[in-house]
VEXKOLVEX-599739 format. One record per residue (C-alpha): residue in three letters; x, y, z. Coordinates in steps of 0.25 Angstrom, whole numbers, plus 5000, padded with zeros to 4 digits. Example, Ala and Ser with C-alpha at 12.3 -4.5 7.8 and 13.67 -1.06 7.14 Angstrom:
% residues 2
ALA504949825031 SER505549965029 
This chain:
% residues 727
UNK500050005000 UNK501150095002 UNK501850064989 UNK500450094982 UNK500350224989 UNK501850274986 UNK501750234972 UNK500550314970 UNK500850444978 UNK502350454975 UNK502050414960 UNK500850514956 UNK501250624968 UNK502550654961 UNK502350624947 UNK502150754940 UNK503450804948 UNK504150674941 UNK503750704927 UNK503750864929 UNK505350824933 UNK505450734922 UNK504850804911 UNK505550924914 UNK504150994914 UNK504351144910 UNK503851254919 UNK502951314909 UNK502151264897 UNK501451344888 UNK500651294876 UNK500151384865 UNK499851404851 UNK500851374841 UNK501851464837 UNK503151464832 UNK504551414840 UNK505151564839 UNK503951644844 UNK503851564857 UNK505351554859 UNK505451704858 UNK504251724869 UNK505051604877 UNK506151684877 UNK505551804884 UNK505051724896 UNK505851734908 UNK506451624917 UNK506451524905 UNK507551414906 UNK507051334895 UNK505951284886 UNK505551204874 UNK504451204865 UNK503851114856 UNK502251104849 UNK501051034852 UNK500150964844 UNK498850924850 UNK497950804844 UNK498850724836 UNK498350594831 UNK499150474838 UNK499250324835 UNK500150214842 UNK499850094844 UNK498350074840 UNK497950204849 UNK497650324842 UNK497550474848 UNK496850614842 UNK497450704853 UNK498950664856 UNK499850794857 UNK500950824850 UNK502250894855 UNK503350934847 UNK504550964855 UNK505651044852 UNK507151054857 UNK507351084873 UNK506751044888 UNK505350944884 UNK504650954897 UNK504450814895 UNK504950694901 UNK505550554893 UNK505250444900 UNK505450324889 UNK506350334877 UNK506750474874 UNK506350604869 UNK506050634853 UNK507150674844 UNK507650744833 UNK507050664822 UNK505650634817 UNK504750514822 UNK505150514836 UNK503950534847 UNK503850554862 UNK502450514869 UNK502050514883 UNK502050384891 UNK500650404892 UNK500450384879 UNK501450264878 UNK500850184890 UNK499350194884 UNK499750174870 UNK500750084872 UNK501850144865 UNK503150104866 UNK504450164864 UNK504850144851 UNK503350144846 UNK502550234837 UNK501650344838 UNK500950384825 UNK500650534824 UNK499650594816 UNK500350684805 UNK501850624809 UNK501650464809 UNK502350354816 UNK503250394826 UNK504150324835 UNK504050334851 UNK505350374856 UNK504850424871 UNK504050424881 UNK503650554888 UNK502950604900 UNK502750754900 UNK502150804913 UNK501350924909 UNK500050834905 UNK499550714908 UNK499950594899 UNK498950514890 UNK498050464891 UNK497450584901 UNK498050674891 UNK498150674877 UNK499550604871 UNK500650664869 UNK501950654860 UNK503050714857 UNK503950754846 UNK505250834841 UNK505450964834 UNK506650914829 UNK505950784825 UNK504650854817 UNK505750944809 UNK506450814804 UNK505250784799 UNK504550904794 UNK505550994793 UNK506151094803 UNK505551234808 UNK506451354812 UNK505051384820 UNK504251284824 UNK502851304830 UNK502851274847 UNK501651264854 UNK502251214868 UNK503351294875 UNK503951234888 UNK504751334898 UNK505651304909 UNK505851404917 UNK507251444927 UNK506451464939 UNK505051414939 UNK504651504951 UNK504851614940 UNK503551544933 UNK502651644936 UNK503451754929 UNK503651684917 UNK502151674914 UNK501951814916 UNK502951844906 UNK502651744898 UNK501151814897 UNK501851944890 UNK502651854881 UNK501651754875 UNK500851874867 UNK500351784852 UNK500651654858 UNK499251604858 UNK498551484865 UNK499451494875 UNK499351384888 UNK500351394898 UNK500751294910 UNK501651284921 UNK502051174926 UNK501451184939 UNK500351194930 UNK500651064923 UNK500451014938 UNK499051074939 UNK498551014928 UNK499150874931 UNK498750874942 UNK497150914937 UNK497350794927 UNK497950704938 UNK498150774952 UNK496750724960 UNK497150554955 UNK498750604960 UNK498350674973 UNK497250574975 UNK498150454974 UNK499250514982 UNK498250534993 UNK497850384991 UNK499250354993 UNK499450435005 UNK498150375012 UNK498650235006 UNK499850245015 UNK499150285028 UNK498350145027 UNK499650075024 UNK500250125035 UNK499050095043 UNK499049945038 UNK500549925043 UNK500449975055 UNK499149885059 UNK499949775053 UNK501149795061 UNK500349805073 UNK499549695070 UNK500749615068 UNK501249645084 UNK499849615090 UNK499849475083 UNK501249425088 UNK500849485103 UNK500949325107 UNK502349305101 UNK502649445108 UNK502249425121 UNK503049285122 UNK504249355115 UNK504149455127 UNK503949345138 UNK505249285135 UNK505949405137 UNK506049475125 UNK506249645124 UNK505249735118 UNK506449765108 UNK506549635104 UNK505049615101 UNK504949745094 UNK506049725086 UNK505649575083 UNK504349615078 UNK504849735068 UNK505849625063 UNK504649535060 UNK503749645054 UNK504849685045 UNK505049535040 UNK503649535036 UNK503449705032 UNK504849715023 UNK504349605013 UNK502849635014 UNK503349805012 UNK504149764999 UNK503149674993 UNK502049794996 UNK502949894990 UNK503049804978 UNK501749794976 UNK501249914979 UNK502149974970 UNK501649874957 UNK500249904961 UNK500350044960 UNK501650094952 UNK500750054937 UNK499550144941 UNK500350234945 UNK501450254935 UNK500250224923 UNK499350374930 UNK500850424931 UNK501050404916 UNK499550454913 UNK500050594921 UNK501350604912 UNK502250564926 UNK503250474928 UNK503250364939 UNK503950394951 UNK504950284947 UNK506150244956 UNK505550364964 UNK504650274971 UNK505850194979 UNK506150284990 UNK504350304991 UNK504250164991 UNK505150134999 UNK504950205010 UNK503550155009 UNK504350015010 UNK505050065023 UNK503750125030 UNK502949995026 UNK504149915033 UNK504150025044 UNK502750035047 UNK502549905051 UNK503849885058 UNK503550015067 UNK502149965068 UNK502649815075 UNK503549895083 UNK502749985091 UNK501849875095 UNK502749765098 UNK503249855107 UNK502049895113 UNK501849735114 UNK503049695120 UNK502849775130 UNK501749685136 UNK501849595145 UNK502149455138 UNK500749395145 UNK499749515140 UNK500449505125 UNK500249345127 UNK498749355130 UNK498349485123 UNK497949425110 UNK496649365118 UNK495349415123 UNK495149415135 UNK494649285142 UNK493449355147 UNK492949365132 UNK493049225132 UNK491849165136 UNK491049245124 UNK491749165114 UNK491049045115 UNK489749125114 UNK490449165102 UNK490849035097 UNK489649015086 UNK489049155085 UNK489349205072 UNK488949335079 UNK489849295090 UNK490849255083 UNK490949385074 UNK490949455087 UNK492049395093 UNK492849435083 UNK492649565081 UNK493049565096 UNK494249495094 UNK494649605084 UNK494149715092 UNK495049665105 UNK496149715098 UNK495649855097 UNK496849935091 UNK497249825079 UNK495749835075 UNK495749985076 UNK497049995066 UNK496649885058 UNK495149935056 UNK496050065053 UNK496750015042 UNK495649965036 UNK494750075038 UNK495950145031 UNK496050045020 UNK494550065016 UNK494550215015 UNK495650215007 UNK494750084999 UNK493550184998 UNK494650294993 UNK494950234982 UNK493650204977 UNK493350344980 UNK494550394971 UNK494150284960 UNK492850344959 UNK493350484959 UNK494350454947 UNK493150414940 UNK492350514941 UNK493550614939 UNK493450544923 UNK492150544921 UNK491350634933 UNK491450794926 UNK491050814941 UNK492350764948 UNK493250894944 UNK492150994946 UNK491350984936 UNK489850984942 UNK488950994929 UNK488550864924 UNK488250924907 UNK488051034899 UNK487251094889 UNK487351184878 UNK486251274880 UNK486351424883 UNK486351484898 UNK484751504895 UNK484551354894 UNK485051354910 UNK483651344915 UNK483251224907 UNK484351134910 UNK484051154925 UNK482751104923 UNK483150974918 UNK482850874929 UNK484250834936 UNK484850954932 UNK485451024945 UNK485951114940 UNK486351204927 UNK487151324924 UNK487651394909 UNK489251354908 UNK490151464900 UNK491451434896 UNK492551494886 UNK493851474883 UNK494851594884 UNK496251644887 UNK497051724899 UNK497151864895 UNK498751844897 UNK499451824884 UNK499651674889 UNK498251654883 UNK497951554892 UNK496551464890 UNK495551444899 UNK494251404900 UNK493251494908 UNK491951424912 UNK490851494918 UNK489551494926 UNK488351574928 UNK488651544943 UNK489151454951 UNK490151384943 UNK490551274955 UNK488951224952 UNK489451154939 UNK490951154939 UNK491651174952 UNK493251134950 UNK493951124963 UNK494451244967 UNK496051254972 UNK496251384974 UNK495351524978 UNK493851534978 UNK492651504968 UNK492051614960 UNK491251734969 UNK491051834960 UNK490951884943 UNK492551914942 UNK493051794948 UNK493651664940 UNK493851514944 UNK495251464937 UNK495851334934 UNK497151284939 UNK497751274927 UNK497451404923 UNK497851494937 UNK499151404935 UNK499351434921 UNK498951594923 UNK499451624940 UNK497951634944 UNK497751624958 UNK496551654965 UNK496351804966 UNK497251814951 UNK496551884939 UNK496151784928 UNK496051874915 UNK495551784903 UNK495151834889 UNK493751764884 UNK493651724869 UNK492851864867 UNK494051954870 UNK493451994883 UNK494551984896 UNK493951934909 UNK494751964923 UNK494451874933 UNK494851844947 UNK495351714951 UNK494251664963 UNK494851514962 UNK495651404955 UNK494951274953 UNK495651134948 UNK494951114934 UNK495151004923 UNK494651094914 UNK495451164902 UNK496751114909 UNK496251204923 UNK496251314913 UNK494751354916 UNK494351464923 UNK492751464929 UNK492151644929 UNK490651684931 UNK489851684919 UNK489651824916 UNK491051844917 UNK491251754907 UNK489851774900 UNK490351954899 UNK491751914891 UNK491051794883 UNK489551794881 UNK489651694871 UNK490551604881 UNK490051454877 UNK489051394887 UNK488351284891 UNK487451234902 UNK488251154914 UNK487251054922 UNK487451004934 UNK486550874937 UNK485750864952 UNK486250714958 UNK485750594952 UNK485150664940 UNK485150584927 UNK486250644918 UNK485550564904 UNK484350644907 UNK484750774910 UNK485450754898 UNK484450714889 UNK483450834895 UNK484550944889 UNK484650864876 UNK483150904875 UNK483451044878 UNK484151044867 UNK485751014874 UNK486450914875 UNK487150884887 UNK488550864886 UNK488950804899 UNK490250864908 UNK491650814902 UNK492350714914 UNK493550754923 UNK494550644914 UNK494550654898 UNK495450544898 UNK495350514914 UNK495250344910 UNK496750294911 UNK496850394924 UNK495650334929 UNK496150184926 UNK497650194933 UNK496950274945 UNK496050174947 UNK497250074946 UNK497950124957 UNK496750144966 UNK496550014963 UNK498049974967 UNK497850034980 UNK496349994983 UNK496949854982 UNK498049874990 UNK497349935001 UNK496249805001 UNK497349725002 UNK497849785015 UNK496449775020 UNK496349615018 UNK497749595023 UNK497349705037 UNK495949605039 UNK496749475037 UNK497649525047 UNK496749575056 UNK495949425057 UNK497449375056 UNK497749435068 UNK496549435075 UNK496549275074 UNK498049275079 UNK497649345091 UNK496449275093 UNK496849125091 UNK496649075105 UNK495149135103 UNK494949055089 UNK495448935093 UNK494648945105 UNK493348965095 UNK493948845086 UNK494148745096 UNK492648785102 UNK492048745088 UNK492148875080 UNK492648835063 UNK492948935054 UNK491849015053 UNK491749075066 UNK493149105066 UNK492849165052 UNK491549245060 UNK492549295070 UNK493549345061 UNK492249405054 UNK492049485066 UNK493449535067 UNK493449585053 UNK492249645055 UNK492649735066 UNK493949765058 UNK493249805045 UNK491849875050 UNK492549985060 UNK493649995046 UNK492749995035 UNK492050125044 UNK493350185046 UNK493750165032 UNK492350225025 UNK492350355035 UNK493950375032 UNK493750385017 UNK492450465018 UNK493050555029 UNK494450555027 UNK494950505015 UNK493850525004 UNK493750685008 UNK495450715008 UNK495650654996 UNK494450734990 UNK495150844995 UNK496350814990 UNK495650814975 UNK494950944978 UNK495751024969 UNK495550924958 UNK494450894958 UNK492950864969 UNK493050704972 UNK492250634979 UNK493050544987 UNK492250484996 UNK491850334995 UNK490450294991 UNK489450184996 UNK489750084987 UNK491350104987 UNK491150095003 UNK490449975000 UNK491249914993 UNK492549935002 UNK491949885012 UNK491449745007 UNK492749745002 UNK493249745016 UNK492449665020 UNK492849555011 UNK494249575013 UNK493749545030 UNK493049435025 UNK494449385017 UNK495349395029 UNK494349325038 UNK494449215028 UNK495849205028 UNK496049215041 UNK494949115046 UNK495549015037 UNK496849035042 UNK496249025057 UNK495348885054 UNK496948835051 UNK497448845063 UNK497248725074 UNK496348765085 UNK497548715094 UNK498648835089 UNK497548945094 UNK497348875107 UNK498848855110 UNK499248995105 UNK500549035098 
């Protein structure tokens, strides 16, 4: 459980530092029209700060074939000579001479490309895969569109050369990257006829990964974290488990004169023997369980895998799953040892005076599954650690279903990043009040929106959504920074835009609408949207509706609970509008969905595990303890199954009080800090439902009913006459 957890945080937590580092990602990258090598050197050139840069052109949906797979929408890049902000990761980079190709690992994986292969491109034929590439300013196919790469040097072989060719991507590294901010200003009065201009840092970069991918990083990183809590807990019962089963061999050890050192240390010897083997097999494992899944969404997010940077990790997870229990058998042996050698002999009993019930107990299934959720319950705090780790164990069950619900939903539910309409409609801002009287409609509201630029020379895009209203009724994208709209002059901005432009709350966004008319607005907030890249911005409708009357619209709907979407739908058919339902959270959110669901998989089966093994235990031990009680029951006429009923009642009161304890810490605890966690991504609902409780549950229960299987068969085995005698 720890390997799992380690390869899952270290591996996803620090993978966009790896491939920033790898890749040499620039400080700035700015996209624009095309225009010619000279124009946008010159403009380079009067930048401050600059240490380097490259350039290179981008061409976007180019037809791709390889290997029976075909693709409409791959990108294009031609690089030129300098820094390439990308990393090589397989093979090597693209030369001098025609019919070389670089394309992302993505790419390769799902197409499974090879080095060597070919990649046919629409316009320049079969060419011949040299490299594979990673390059951390998007994320990979297939969430993003494929990408190849090509030379300058090698398209002049084969086209001829030009002086001056047309770039479209400039890369800039500066000397000092805290002089970043200056450099964009003066890149504002040095851009002037460079049109279409989009321009990202690489903090940016950052933002806009992590809106593609942050909530499943941050989310999974959490579930590490609260994966390694309940592996600590687990090692530690075990240990002490461990101690309160060898109390005879203990207290016989200490009649014959041994020290408490010497049974201390004895016993850490003995639970090393048994934790240094049992650690490097669960480090092994864990490590094949989770290091595919991992490294596969790693690929997807254009990372590499931590690699041989996982050693030292997994390693001191090696040293604290030997020292947990080590530490663990200590403290109690000690403890024990310290008893005098009669109490330790006899202290694995009831007392005698419960004796006489038993034989009213002999025969009673009731009585008999009584009895043993009161042999259990004797040992009060091994029942209160074990009902623990397994009341851990099943929150972090239910959290995982709770998070595979929520992965779905962010692929196909329009809901789970802030959208709150269900449809639109293409009807006009007067057809408002029909649509409300639709039955099941809850509510309806006309939705502008245009595209238009910063008034900066950056030219900068945006798109500027707006509502005659309350704009959070229909979309409400979690706000990270400032306030929501209060008054006409006000602007909600993405993330992606305040990074591209320095807003901040309380900044001045200028934008210039598609009519000519300027509008100055004050930043109230910044929100975490999907949309447009986080390049959206959300302004009162009159705003708005004053610089661009003719601003495209359609009616937003928002459906009351449990209404039925077919029918709401056909009813706006008949008014002449056909809905369009609202677009999902994930174009391509399938393959993410697929290797998430692996790893929770991974992890949820690792984590049942450790609850069988903690149940078999536990009736393990509570037999060892108990065996001058069961043998008394066996040799009094009880078979198999009532020593099946009386481990029954001891799993019982072990899972009932855990299974409570379990549902409460993820509906209390867990479910709510983890959706806190996601709130500047997106609003999850990370609390286990009915059917998911259910199902945990039963499942518990069936791994009770396993153990008390096992170890009744285990039990019915042993002669009457070895319980009687004792040890």
């Amino acid at each position: 459980m720890l390997s799992v957890a380690l390869v899952i945080a270290d591996g996803l937590g620090g993978g966009f530092a790896r491939a920033a580092r790898a890749a040499d990602l620039p400080d700035v990258i700015v996209r624009f029209d095309p225009q010619s090598y000279q124009r946008v050197v010159r403009r380079i050139r009067a930048l401050p700060d600059i240490a380097a840069f490259s350039t290179r052109m981008e061409f976007t949906n180019v037809g791709i074939t390889a290997r029976g797979h075909r693709n409409e929408q791959a990108s294009a890049e031609v690089v030129g000579p300098g820094r390439r902000g990308y990393a090589i990761v397989a093979g090597r980079n693209v030369g001098n001479r025609f019919g070389d190709v670089v394309i992302e690992r993505g790419l390769a994986q799902a197409w499974g490309i090879p080095l060597g292969g070919t990649l046919r491109v629409d316009g320049l034929g079969s060419l011949r895969v040299v490299g594979f590439a990673e390059a951390p300013d998007d994320v990979g196919f297939p969430l993003g569109v494929p990408r190849f790469y090509l030379s300058r040097a090698g398209i002049a072989a084969r086209f001829g050369s030009d002086p001056n060719p047309q770039v479209s991507v400039v890369e800039l590294w500066l000397r000092d990257p805290r002089l970043l901010g200056a450099v964009l200003v003066q890149a504002r009065t040095t851009s002037f006829g460079l049109h279409g201009l989009r321009v990202i840092t690489r903090s940016g970069v950052r933002v806009l990964l992590d809106q593609a991918a942050g909530i499943v990083i941050d989310l999974l990183v959490a579930l590490s974290l609260f994966a390694l809590a309940t592996a600590g807990v687990m090692l530690a019962a075990s240990a002490r488990a461990e101690i309160q089963r060898r109390l005879t061999t203990i207290g016989i050890t200490r009649a014959l004169g041994a020290s408490r050192g010497y049974l201390v240390t004895t016993q850490v010897v003995e639970v090393l023997v048994v934790a240094i083997p049992a650690a490097t097999l669960g480090l092994l494992a864990g490590f094949i369980a989770a290091v595919g899944p991992s490294d596969r969404l790693l690929t997807m997010l254009n990372e590499p895998p931590p690699g041989a940077a996982l050693i030292l990790p997994l390693c001191t997870g090696w040293l604290l799953s030997v020292g947990t229990p080590a530490l663990a058998a200590a403290w109690p042996a000690w403890r024990a040892a310290g008893r005098p050698p009669v109490a330790l002999l006899q202290g694995a009993e009831l007392r005698s005076s419960r004796g006489s019930r038993l034989g009213r107990a002999r025969g009673s299934r009731p009585g008999m599954v009584s009895l043993g959720a009161r042999l259990l319950v004797a040992r009060r705090a091994r029942l209160i650690a074990t009902a623990l780790t397994l009341g851990a164990s099943t929150a972090f069950v239910l959290l995982l279903l709770a998070l595979a619900s929520a992965l779905s939903a962010l692929e196909t539910d329009p809901g789970a990043l802030g959208k709150r309409y269900q449809l639109t409609a293409s009807l006009p801002a007067s057809g408002v009040g029909r649509v409300r009287a639709i039955p099941g409609v809850q509510a309806a509201a006309p939705r502008y929106q245009v595209e238009a630029v910063d008034s900066f020379a950056l030219g900068e895009t945006l798109d500027v959504v707006a509502y005659p209203g309350d704009h959070t009724v229909f979309e409400a994208p979690p706000l990270t920074a400032g306030h929501r709209l209060r008054g006409p002059g006000q602007a909600e901005v993405g993330a992606g835009l305040a990074d591209a432009l320095g807003l901040s709350p309380g900044s001045t966004l200028a934008i210039a609408l598609p009519t000519g008319v300027e509008l100055r607005l004050r930043v109230a907030g910044i929100v975490s949207s999907l949309d447009h890249d986080g390049r959206v911005a959300y302004i009162p409708a009159r705003a708005l509706l004053h610089g661009a009357p003719r601003a495209s619209e359609q009616i937003a709907i928002r459906l009351a609970p449990g209404a039925d979407l077919a029918a709401v739908s056909q009813a706006l058919t008949r008014l002449g509008a056909p809905a369009t339902p609202a677009a999902g959270a994930t174009a391509r959110g399938a393959p993410l969905v697929a290797t998430l669901r692996a790893l929770l998989r991974a992890m949820a089966i690792v984590d049942g595990l450790v609850c069988l093994y903690a149940l078999v235990q536990t009736c393990t031990l509570t037999l060892q303890e108990r065996r001058g009680t069961v043998a008394v029951l066996r040799a009094t006429g009880a078979g198999a199954a009532a020593i099946l009923r009386l481990l029954a009642g001891a799993v019982l009161a072990l899972v009932v009080p855990a299974a409570v304890f379990g549902v409460l810490l993820e509906r209390l605890v867990l479910g709510p800090a983890l959706s806190q966690l996601a709130a500047s991504y997106a609003t999850l609902e990370l609390n286990a439902g009915l059917v998911q409780i259910v199902l945990v549950i039963g499942g518990l229960l069936v791994a009770g009913a396993l153990a008390v299987l096992v170890v009744t068969r285990r039990a019915s085995r042993e002669p009457v006459i070895a319980g009687l005698v004792g040890p």
